[in-house]
N, C-alpha and C positions, 0 to 999 in steps of 0.2 A: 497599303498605301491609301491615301485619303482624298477622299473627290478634290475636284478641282472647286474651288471660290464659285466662282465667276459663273462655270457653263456646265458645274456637275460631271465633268468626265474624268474617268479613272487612271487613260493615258499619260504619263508624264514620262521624260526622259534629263536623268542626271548631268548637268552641265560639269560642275566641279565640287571637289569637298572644300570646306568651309571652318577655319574656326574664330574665335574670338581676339582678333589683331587686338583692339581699342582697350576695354575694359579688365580683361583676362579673369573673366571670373572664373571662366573653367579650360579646361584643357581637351573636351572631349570636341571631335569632331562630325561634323553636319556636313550634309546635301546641300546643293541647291537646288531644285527639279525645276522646269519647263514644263507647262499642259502642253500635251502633245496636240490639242484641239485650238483654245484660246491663246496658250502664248502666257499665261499668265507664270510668274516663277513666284515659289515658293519654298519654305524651308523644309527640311527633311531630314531626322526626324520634329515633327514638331514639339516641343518641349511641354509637358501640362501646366497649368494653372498654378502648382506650387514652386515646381521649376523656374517657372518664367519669374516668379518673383525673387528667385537665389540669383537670378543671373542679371536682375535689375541693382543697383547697388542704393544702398538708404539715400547719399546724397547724388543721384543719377542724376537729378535737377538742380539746373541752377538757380542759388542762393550765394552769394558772394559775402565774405565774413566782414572785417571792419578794418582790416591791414589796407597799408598802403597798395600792395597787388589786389586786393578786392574791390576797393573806392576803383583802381586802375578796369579791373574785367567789366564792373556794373555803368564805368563811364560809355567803354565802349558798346557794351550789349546793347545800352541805351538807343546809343548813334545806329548802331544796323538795323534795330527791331522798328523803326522809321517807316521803313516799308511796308512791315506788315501792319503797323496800326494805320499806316494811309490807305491801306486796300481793304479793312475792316471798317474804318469811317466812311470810305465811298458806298461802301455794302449797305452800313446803315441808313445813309444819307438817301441811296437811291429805293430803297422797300419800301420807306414811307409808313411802315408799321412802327407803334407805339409798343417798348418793352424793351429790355434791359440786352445785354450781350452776356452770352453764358460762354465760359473759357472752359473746354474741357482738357483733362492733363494742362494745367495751368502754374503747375511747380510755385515757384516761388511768386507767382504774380506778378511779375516787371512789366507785361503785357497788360495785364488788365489797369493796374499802378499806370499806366502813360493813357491807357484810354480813359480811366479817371481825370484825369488832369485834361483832358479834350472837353472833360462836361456830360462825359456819357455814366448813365448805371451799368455796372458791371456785377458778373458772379463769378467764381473760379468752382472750377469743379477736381480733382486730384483723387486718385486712389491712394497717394502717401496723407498720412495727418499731418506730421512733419512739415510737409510743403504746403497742405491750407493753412496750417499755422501761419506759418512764415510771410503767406499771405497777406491774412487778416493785418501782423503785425508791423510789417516793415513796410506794405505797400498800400494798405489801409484800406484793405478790400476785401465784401466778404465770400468766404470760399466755404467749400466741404468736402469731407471726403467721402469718398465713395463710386461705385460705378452708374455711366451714362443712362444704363437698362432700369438700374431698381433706384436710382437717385430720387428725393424727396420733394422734386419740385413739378409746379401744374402742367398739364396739356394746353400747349398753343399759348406760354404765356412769354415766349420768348421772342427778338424780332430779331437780333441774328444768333447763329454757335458758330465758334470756332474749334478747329482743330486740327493744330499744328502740332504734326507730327506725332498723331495718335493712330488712328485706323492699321500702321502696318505694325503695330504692338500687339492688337487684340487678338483672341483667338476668333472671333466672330463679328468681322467687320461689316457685317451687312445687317447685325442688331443694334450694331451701335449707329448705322446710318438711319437706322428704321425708329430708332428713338428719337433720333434729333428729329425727325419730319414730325413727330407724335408730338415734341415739347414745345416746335414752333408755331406760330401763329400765321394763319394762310397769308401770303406774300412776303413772311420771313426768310431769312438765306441762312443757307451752310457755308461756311468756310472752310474748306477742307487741303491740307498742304502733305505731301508725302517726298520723299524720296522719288527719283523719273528713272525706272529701270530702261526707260530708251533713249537716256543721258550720252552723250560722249565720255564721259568721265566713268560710265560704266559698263560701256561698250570697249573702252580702250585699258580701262585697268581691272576688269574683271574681277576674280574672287578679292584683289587688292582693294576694288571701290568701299569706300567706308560708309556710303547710303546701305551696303546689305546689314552694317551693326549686329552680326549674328553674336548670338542667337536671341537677341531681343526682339528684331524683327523680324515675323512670321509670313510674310509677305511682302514681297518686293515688285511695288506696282508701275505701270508705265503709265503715259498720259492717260492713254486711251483705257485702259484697266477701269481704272478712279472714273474715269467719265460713264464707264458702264454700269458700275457699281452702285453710283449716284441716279442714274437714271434709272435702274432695276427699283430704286427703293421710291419712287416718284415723285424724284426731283427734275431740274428743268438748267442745263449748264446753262451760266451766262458768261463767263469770263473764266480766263486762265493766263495765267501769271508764270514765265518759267527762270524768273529770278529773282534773288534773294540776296540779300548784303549779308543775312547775319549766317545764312546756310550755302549757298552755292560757294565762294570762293574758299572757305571753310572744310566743303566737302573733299577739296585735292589737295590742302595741304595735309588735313587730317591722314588721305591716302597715301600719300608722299612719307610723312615723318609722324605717323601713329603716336611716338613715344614724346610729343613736343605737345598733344591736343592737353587743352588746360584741364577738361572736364575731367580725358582720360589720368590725366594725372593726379588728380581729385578722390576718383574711384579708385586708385591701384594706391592711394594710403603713399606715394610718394613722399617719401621725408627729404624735405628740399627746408633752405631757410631762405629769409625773405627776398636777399639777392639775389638765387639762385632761383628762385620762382620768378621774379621780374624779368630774368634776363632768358630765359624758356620764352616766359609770356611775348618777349619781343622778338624772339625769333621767330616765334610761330607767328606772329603780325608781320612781320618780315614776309613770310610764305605766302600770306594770305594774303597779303599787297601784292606779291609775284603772279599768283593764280587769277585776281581779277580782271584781268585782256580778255584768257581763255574762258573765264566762266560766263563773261559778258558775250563774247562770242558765240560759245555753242547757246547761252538762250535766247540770242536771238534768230537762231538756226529754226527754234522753237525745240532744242535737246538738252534744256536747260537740267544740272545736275538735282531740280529739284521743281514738283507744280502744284502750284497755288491755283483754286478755282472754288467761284464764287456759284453757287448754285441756288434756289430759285423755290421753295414750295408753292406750287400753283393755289 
């Protein structure tokens, strides 16, 4: 069994087994362990390096094709990801540092493509080529592939990173935090958004919650986790965020009707034709219109299904 993240301890105790509801790329079964010290939950067994990439599917990220349901997914991605580029431009707005926004796991670029269009430089960073392509070409943004640790760009020439929905992918989330401090530029921020293992959503539907995504995610962090994390690598929290348009109400319906999520049905190679993809696509908006009360609720509980926090290199 493998230390714990967070505080190095070897104590852990098994919550429940676990397999792959969403994407179904495999059929084998997993852990979920508890540090018996911190509290932090992790997956079990951890899958290696080449693994974790069988179990990622080539089009994992969104890129929306040219059909009528594509124009339909990429109108709305648009409308949710609102938020997160208004809590990316306050970031930059408030550092006062001069330098471009680096987007790490930045898939297809719709995030960096809307912060282009605000007036800012942007980079996208992706370990798929595929998705910096897609990048470059539809969002008009430039990208690369490659990872956070050996990436080809300067020390401190960065003035914020983002990172939505990376950190509980990695095998080693505390180099990839100790990079970004290394690329940025003193009084530059981190953006860092994860899954909130101390959600309602994941307190109440347990191995069902679709924030665990096993076995992709290696790490199932709770507020406080991500803030120790951040601060271990010598950052400084200023801000946290526990909701999301294009993730929280997303995350119950997903839990709810797994077999409706678009993405999921993307990955599983679903042979659906254009009708019959529209009318999924509206049920699951349907859902996710239903789930919006509760998810607006529990974040403001501060148990929000998912936290955003803005962090500070001194």
């Amino acid at each position: 069994m493998s230390a714990c993240l967070l505080c190095g301890s070897e104590s852990a105790a098994a919550l429940f087994p676990v397999t792959d509801r969403l994407h179904r790329t495999t059929a084998r079964s997993f852990n979920i362990l508890r540090c018996g010290q911190c509290g932090l939950m992790r997956l079990d067994p951890q899958p290696n390096p080449a693994e974790s990439r069988q179990y990622h599917p080539e089009n994992y990220w969104f890129a929306p094709d040219q059909s009528t349901a594509g124009r339909l997914e990429e109108t709305y991605r648009r409308l949710v990801l609102r938020d997160h580029a208004r809590f990316v431009e306050r970031a930059l707005g408030d550092c006062g540092v001069r330098g471009p926004l680096l987007d790490v796991g930045c898939g297809g670029g719709l995030l960096l493509g809307m912060m282009r269009e605000r007036g800012f430089r942007v980079v996208g960073l992706d370990n798929s080529a595929a998705a910096a392509a897609i990048a470059w070409s539809r969002q008009r943004v430039p990208a690369v592939c490659g990872v956070l640790e050996h990436a080809p760009l300067r020390a401190g020439s960065f003035a914020a990173i983002a990172m939505f929905h990376v950190l509980e992918h990695v095998h080693d989330p505390r180099a990839y935090v100790a990079a970004a401090h290394h690329l940025l530029a003193p009084g530059g921020r981190l953006i860092a958004q994860t899954p909130n293992a101390a959600s309602w959503q994941a307190r109440l539907l347990g191995r069902d919650w679709s924030g665990l995504d096993v076995p992709r995610h290696l790490f199932d962090f709770r507020s406080s986790d991500l803030e120790r994390l951040l601060e271990s690598c010598g950052f400084t929290v200023l801000r946290r965020k526990y909701f999301s348009w294009r993730d929280n109400p997303a995350s119950l319906a997903s839990s709810i009707a797994p077999i409706l999520d678009p993405m999921g049905r993307r990955t599983r190679r679903v042979h659906e034709n254009s009708a019959a993809r529209i009318a999924k696509d509206l049920a699951y908006f349907a859902l996710i219109a239903a789930a919006v009360p509760f998810a607006l609720l529990e974040a403001a509980a501060g148990a929000g299904a998912t936290v955003m926090i803005e962090a500070c290199k001194p």
